[in-house]
N, C-alpha and C positions, 0 to 999 in steps of 0.2 A: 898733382898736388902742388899747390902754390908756398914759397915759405910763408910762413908761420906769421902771421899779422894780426892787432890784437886790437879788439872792442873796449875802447873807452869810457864808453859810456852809450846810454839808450835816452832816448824822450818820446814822446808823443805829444799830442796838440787836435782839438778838435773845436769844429765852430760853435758858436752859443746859443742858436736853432734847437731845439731837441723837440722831437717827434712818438709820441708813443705810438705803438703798432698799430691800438685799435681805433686812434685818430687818423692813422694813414688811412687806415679800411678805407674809415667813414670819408673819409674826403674823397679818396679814389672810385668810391662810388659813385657821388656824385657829377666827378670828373667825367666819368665813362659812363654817362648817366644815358647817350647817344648811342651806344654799344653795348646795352645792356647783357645780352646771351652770351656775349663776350665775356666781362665780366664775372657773372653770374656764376660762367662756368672755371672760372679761373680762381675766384676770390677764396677759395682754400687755402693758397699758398699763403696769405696774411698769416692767418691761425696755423699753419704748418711749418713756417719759417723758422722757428725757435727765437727768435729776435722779439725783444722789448720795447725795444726803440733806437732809435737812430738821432747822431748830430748833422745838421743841414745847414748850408751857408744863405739858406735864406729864408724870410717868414713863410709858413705854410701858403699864407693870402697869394703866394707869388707863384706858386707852382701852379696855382689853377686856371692861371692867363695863359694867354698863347706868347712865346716867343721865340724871336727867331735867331739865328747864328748872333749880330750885333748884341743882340741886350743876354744871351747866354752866356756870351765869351766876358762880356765884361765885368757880369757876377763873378764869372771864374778868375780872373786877373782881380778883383780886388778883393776878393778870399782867399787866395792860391798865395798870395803876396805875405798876407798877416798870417796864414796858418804857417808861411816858410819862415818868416821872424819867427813867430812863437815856439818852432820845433826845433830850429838850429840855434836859436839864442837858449837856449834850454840845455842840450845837447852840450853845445861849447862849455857850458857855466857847469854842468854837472864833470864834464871833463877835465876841470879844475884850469881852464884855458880862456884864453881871450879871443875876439875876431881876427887879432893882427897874426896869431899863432896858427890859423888856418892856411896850408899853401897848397889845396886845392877844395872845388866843390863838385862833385856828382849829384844832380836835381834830376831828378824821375818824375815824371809827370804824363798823362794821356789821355787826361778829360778837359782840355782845352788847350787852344794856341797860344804860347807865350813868344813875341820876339820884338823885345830883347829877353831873354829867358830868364826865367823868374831868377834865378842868385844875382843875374844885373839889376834888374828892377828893384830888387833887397840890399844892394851893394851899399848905399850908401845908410840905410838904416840898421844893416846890422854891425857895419863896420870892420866888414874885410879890409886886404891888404889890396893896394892898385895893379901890384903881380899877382893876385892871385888867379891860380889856372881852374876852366870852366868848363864843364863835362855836360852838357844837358841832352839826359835820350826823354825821344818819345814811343810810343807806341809797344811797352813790354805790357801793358795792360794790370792783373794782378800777377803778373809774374815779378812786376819789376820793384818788390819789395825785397826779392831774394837775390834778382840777378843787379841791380842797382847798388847794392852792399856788397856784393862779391867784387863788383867792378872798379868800386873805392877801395877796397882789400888789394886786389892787383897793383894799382898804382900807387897804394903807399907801399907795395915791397918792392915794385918797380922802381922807386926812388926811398932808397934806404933816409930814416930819419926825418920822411917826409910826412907833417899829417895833414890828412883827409876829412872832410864831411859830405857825409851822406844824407840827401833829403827829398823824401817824396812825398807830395802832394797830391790827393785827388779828389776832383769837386763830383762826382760820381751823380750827386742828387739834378744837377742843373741839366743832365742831360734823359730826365726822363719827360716822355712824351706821351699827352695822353688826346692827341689827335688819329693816332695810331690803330690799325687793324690789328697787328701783328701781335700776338700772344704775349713776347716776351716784353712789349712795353707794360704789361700789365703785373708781370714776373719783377721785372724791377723797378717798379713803385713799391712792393715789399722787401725787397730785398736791399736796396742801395741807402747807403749813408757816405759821409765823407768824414776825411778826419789827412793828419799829418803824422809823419814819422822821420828822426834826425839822429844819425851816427857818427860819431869820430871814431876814425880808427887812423893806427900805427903799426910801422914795424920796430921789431925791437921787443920795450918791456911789456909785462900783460898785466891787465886790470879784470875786465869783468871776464871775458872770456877770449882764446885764442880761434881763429879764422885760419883754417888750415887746407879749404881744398874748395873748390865749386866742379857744378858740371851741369849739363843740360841733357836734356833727349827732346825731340821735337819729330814728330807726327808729320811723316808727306803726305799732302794731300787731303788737310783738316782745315784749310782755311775759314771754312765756314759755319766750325763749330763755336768759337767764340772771336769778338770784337766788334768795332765798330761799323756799320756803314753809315757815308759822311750824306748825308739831306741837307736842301733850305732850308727848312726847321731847325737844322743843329744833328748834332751825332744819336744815332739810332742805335742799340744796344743790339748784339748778335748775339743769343743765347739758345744753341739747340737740344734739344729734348736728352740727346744722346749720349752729354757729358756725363751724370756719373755712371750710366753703363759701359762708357768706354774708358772710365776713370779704374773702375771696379776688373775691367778685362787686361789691361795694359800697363796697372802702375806699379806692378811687382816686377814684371821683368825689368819696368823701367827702371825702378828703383836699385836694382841687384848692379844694372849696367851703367849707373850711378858712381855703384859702388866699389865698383870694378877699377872706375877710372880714381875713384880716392882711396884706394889702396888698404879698401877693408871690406867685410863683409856685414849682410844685412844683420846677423846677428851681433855684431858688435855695439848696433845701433844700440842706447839706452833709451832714448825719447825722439820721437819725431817733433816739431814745431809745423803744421799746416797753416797754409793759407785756408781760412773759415770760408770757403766761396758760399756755402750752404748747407743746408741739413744734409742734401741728401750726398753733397758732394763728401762731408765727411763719412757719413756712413758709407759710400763707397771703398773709400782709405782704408776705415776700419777694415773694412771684408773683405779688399784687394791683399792688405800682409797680414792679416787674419791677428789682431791689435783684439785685446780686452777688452771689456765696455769700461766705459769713462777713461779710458787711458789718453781718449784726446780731448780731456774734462777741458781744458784751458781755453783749446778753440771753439768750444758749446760758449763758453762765458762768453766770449769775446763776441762772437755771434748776437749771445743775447744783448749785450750791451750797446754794441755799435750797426751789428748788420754789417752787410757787406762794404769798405771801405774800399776795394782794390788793391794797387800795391801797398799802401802802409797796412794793411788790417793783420797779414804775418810779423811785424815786428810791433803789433799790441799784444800778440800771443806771445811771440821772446818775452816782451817786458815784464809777465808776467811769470814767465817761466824763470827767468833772473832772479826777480823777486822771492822764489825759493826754494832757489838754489840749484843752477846748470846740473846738470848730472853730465859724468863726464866726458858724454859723443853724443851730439844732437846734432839728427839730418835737419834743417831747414827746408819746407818743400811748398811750392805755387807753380799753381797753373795759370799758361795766361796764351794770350792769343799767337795763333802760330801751327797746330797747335801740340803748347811745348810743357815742360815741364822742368822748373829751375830747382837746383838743389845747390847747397852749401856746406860744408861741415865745419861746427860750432865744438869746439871742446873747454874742460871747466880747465881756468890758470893753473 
């Protein structure tokens, strides 16, 4: 259990692309127009995704070129850039604060290379301080919505009176690939969208909610059921068949030894907050701690609205859960590459 550090405020941010599902079909057909049985045999998951549509940092016209690391990374550095102003100028401004008032930043980010990392490259348009201190992980994948927030939470109790912004980016869409044998490239053309999410948090007094504990459990010997492999082409998505069966086998005890180390047990929980990886991954959740139907109504919405974002896509679900009204123990929970599973505990002021 960490002390007690408090949530000031939430925002979100998404690019101005927007995709409806059954235009991705149609375009992904014709993409994969070379790989037809491929497809053919795949193209369920569009109509099965639960997803409406998705926000994309670039016009449709551009996904159906080929390209390679150069011209990918650059879309992502010049969306990654304006989604991070949009989410943390947002964030500051709803926290009743200024940029000079920020005296640190944790940027989460792991669908492209930033360096100098993206709160440098924001530095001078969002108008931090020349001290201010710079936190930038890569590679939490969709975990690091959960574990990126816990990690600003530590360091503002770490440094009493200190505050913190949280900001994670992810251009998810710029790395799909439809040169691709591999199943899962086909899995996440329905599945990926992108979008931003930005936190202030404090130690001390409490606004929206208090941050009281984090904790992890992480799988030896899972490397290969989600994450990246890095190609000339750009980053190839690693997506095995196996997650929500091992999601559904595993995340109960996970969750109990969670809970163990936060100093409560599962029944105390009042609401989960899931990372929306997918349909079927929620319905694992449900059936792993044996949950209500619609009880995880919020990440179905969120789902249908954005589709998969990665790490920001569980604090579009907070935002909404905020919206009304915390109830007063919420596990936050994402899975991400590793493989791991990040928990948090949220409680109402």
């Amino acid at each position: 259990m960490m002390q007690s550090c408090s949530l000031l405020s939430l925002a979100t941010a998404v690019p101005p692309h927007v995709i409806e599902q059954s235009d991705a079909k149609a375009r992904a057909r014709e993409a994969f127009g070379g790989k037809k049985a491929l497809f053919d045999r795949l193209s369920g998951v569009f109509d099965n995704a639960g997803i409406a549509r998705r926000h994309i940092v670039a016009p449709q016209e551009w996904y159906m070129d080929g390209h390679g690391w150069h011209d990918r990374n650059a879309v992502y550095l010049e969306a990654s850039e304006q989604l991070f102003i949009d989410a943390a100028t947002a964030a500051i401004e709803k926290a009743g604060l200024t940029p000079k008032d920020i005296d640190g930043v944790v940027t989460v980010s792991t669908t492209g290379i930033a360096t100098p990392s993206l709160e440098a490259r924001c530095f001078t348009r969002v108008g931090f301080r020349t001290d201010v201190r710079r936190v930038p992980v890569f590679g939490l994948g969709c975990a690091g919505g959960v574990n990126g927030l816990s990690l600003a939470a530590r360091l503002a109790t770490a440094d009493p009176g200190s505050i913190w912004l949280f900001v994670t980016v992810e251009t998810c869409s710029i790395s799909i690939r439809l040169d691709s044998d591999d199943p899962a490239a086909v899995v996440a053309t329905a599945l990926f969208g992108d979008g931003a999410a930005a936190a202030v948090v404090t130690s001390g007094h409490h606004s929206l909610a208090r941050i009281t504990g984090s904790a992890e459990k992480i799988w030896p010997d899972t490397l290969r059921i989600m994450g990246w492999d890095v190609e000339d082409p750009g980053l190839s998505v690693v997506f095995d068949r196996a997650i929500p069966p091992f999601i559904e086998e595993e995340l109960a005890e996970a969750v109990d030894g969670m809970c163990e180390k936060l100093g409560i047990t599962r029944d105390e929980i009042d609401r989960l907050c899931c990372h929306p990886g997918g349909v079927k991954v929620i319905d694992a959740i449900e059936s792993a701690l044996h949950l209500n139907q619609g009880e995880l109504n919020l990440e179905r919405e969120v789902l249908l609205d954005y589709g998969n974002m990665s790490a920001p896509t569980v604090l579009f679900v907070l935002e909404r859960l905020l919206e009304r009204g915390l109830p007063d123990k919420v596990l936050m929970t994402a899975f991400g590459p590793g493989f791991t599973c990040a928990g948090m505990l949220l409680e109402a002021p």
